[in-house]
C-alpha positions in Angstrom: -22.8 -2.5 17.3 -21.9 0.0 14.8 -21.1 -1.6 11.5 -17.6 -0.9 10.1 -17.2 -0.8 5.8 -13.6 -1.8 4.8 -12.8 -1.2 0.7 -9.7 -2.9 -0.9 -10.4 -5.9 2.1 -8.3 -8.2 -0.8 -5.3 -6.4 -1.0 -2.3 -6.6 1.5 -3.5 -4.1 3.9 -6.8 -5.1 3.7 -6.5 -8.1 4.6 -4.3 -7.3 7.4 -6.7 -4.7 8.3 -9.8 -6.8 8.3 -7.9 -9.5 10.3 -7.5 -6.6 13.0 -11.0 -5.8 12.9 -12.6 -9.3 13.1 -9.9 -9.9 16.1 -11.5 -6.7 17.4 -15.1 -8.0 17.7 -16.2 -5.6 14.8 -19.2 -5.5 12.5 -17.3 -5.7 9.5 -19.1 -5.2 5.4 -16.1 -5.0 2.9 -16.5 -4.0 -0.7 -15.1 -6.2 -3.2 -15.1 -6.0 -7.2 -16.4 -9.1 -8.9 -14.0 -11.5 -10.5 -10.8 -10.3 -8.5 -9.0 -12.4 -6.3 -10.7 -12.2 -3.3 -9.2 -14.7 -1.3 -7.8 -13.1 1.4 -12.1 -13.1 2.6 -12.4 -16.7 2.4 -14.4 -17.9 5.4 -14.0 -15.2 7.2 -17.3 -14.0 9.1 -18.2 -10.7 7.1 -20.9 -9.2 5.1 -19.8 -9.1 1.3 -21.0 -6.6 -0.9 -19.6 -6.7 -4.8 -19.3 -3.4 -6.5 -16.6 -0.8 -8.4 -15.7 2.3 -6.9 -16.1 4.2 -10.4 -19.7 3.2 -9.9 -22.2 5.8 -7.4 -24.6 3.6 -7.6 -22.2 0.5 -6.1 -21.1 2.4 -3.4 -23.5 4.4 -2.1 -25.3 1.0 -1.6 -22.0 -0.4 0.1 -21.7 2.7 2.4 -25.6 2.2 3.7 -26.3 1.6 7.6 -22.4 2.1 7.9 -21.0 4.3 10.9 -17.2 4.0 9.7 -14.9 3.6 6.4 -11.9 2.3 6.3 -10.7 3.0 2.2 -7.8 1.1 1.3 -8.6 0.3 -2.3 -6.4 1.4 -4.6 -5.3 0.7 -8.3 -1.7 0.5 -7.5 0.9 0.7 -10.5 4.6 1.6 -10.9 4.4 1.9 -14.4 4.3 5.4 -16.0 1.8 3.9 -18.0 -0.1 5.2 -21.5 -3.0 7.2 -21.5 -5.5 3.7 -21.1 -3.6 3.1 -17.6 -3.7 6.5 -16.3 -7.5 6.8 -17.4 -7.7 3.2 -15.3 -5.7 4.7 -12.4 -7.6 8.4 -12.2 -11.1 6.6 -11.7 -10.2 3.8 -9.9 -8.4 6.3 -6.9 -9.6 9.4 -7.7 -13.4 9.6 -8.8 -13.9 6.3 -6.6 -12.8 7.9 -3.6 -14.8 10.6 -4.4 -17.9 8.6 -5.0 -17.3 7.0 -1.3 -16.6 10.2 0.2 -19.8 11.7 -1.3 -21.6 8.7 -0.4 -20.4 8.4 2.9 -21.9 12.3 3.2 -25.3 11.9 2.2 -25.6 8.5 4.3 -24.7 10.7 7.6 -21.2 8.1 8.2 -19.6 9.2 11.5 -15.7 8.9 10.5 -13.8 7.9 7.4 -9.8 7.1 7.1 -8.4 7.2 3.8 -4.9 5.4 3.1 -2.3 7.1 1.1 0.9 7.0 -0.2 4.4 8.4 0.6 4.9 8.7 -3.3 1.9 12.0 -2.3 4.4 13.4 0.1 7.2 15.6 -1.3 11.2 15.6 -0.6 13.6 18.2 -0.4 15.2 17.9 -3.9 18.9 18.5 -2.8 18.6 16.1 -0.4 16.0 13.6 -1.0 17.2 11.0 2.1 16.1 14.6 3.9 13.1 13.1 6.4 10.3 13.9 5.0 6.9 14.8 7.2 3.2 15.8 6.7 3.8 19.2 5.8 6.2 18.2 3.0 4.6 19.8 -0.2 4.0 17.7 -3.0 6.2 18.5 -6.3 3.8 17.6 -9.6 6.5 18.7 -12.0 9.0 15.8 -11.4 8.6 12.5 -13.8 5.5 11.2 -11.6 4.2 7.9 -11.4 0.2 8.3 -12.5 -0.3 6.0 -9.0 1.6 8.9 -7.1 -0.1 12.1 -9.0 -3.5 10.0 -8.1 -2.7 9.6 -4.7 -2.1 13.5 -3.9 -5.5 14.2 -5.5 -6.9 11.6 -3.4 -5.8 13.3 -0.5 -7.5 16.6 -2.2 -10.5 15.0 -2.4 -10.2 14.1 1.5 -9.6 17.8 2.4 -12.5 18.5 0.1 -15.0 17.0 2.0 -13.6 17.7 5.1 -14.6 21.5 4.1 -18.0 20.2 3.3 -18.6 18.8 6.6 -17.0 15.4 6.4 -14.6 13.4 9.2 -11.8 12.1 7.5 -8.5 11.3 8.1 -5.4 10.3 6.3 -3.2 7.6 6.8 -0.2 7.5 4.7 1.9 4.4 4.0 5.0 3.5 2.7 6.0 -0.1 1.5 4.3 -2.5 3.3 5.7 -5.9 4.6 4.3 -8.7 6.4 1.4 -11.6 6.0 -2.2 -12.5 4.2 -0.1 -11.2 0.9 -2.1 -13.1 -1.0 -2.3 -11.5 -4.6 0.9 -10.9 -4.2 2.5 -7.8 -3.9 6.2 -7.1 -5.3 8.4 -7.6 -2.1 5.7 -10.8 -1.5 7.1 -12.2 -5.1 10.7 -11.2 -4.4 10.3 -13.1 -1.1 8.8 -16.0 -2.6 11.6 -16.1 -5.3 14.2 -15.6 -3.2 13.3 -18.7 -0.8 12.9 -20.5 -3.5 16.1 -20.0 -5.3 15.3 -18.1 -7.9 16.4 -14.4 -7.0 19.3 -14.2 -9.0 20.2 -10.7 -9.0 20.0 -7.3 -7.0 20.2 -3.7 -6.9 21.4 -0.9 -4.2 18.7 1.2 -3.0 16.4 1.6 -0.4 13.0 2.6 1.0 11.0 3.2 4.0 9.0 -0.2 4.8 6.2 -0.4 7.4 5.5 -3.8 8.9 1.9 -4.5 8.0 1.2 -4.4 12.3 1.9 -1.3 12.4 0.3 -0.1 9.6 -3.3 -1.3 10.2 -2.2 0.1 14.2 -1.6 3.3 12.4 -4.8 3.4 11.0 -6.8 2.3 14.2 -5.1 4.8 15.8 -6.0 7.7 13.0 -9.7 6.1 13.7 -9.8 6.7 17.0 -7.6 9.4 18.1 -7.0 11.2 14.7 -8.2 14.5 13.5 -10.7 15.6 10.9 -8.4 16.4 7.6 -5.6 15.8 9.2 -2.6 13.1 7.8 -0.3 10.9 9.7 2.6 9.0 7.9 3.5 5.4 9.1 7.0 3.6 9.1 8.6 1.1 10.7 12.2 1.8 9.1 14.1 2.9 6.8 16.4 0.1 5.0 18.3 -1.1 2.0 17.9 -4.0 -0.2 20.9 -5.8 0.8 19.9 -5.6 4.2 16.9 -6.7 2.9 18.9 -9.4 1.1 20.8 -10.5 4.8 17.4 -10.7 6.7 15.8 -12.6 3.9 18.9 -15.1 4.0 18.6 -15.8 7.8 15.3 -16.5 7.8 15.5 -18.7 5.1 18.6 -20.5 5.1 19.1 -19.3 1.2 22.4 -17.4 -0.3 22.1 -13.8 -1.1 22.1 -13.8 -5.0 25.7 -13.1 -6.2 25.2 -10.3 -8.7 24.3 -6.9 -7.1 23.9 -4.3 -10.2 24.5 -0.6 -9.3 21.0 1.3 -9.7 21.9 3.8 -12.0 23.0 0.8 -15.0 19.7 -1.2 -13.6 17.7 2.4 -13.9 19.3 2.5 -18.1 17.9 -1.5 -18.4 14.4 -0.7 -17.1 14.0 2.4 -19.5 14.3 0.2 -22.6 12.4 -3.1 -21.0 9.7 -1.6 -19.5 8.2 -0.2 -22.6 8.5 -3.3 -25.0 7.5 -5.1 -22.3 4.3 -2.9 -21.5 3.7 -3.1 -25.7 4.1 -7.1 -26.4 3.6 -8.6 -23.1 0.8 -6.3 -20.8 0.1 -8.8 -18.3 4.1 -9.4 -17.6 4.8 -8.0 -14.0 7.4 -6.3 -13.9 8.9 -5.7 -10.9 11.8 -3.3 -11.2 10.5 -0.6 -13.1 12.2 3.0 -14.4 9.9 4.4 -11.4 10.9 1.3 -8.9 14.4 2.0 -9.7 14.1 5.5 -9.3 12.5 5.5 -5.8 14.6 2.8 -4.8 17.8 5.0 -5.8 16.0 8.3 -3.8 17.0 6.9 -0.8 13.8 8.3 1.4 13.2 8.9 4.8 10.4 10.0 6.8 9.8 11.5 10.2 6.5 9.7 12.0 7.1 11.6 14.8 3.4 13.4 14.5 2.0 10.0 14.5 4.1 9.2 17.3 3.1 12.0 19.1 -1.0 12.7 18.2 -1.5 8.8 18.3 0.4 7.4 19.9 2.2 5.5 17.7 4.8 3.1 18.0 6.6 1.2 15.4 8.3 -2.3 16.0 10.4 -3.6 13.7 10.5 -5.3 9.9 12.4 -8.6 11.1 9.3 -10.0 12.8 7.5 -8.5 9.5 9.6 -10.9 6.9 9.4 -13.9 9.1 5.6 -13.5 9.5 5.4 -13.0 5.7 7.7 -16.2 5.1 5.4 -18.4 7.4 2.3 -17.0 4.9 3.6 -18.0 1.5 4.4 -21.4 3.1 1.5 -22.0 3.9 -0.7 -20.7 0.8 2.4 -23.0 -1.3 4.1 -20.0 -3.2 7.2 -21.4 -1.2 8.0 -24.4 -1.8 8.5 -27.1 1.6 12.3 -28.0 -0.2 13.0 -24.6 0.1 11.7 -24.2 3.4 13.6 -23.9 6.2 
């Protein structure tokens, strides 16, 4: 059996990923740095190998006797960051994917599938709700998020190797929903806060949010029916955060928070929080950001309809999504059993 090599196995898609994998019967070797959280591995029959991805020694010894790569590791940020962070974010995704890729080269790896972001995938300007697909051009020249300017020269690096030889493909995701959450991410902590009563506030807004199912179908499917250089975007649906805010508050029996700020007045807040709060208190995670509020206010769309047709690929729905992701942070106890319904 062909060994698989999964990077970023601790993070939300990983983890949802690996469970996919190990359900499949797979040969699975995930990368993981040293001192992060890797829970989301505990006990679960794979070969672990520690490394960095800024390190070509670390990986090319990861990538050894592996037939596939799965490269979900990211350092993800919606901070626009000072020159330290953007250093941080350029290595970690750019230079580490291209250590894997380069890696993956030499050691003669049959197939790699690199995950992405919608924030790499441009809009029409005028109309920014406008669908947007796989041939949507990447702008550089709005206000960028370091994360999103490192994720379209990620996929540069991708097409890179490709010319050199490579099989890779692309799968891009938007924001992800659903269980083994366990670091967490920032609709995991909104979830957690708002079962356990202490959401207080809102804004208007929305995004396009997979279900974490269909995301880690999206990349089997790009495995195994994808394309060499090719990218395939994966949805589930577009929606707001006060649906968000309904869903959440009939699967949990909790109110809706009372104060729903307009985006633009929360967008003015963040621009004067988020620096002091990146200057006097680093490790404070902030959650709605001038870049969160701004993406949140865009409105987005996207058309999977190549997935749907190249793939195969079907999206469900992000109900089952929330009440899967509810069940998890019961049971890891970031939701209290009070609050519980």
């Amino acid at each position: 059996m062909s060994k698989i090599l999964l990077t970023g196995a601790s993070g939300h898609l990983g983890a949802n990923l690996l469970q996919r994998l190990l359900s499949d019967g797979a040969d699975v070797r995930v990368l993981l740095r040293e001192g992060s959280n890797n829970r989301a591995v505990d006990g679960l029959p794979v070969e672990r190998v520690y490394g960095d991805l800024r390190s070509p020694d670390a990986v090319r010894a990861a990538v050894q006797g592996c037939t596939r790569i799965y490269h979900a590791a990211a350092q993800i940020s919606t901070l626009y960051g000072d020159p330290a962070l953007k250093r941080s974010i350029f290595d970690s995704n750019v230079l580490g994917t291209r250590h894997l890729l380069e890696a993956a080269a030499r050691a003669g790896v049959e197939r790699v599938v690199v995950t992405s972001s919608l924030g790499a995938v441009g809009y029409r300007e005028d109309d920014p709700s406008h669908p947007s697909d796989e041939e949507s051009p990447f702008y550089p020249f709005h206000r960028t998020m370091p994360y999103e300017a490192s994720k379209a020269f990620v996929e540069h690096e991708c097409l890179r190797a490709v010319a050199r030889g490579l099989d890779v493909r692309i799968a891009v995701s938007t924001a992800i929903l659903g269980p083994h959450d366990w670091k967490p991410s920032r609709m995991g902590r909104a979830l957690c806060d708002f079962a356990n009563g202490r959401l207080r506030a809102y804004i208007d807004g929305g995004v396009e949010f997979v279900a974490a199912s269909d995301l880690v179908q999206g990349h089997t499917l790009a495995m195994d029916r994808g394309q060499p250089g090719e990218k395939y975007i994966f949805s589930t649906e577009f929606a707001t955060l006060p649906d968000l805010m309904w869903m959440w508050h009939e699967i949990t029996g909790r109110p809706i928070p009372r104060l729903r700020l307009p985006a633009p007045v929360m967008g003015a807040i963040a621009e004067v929080l988020s620096p002091l709060l990146t200057r006097l208190a680093p490790q404070f995670p902030q959650r709605l950001t001038p870049s969160a509020v701004r993406i949140l206010q865009l409105r987005r769309h996207v058309d999977t309809g190549k997935a749907q047709r190249a793939l195969g690929y079907r999206p469900t729905g992000i109900r089952a999504a929330c009440e899967q992701a509810y069940q998890f942070h019961i049971q890891r106890g970031a939701i209290k059993q009070g609050a519980a319904r």
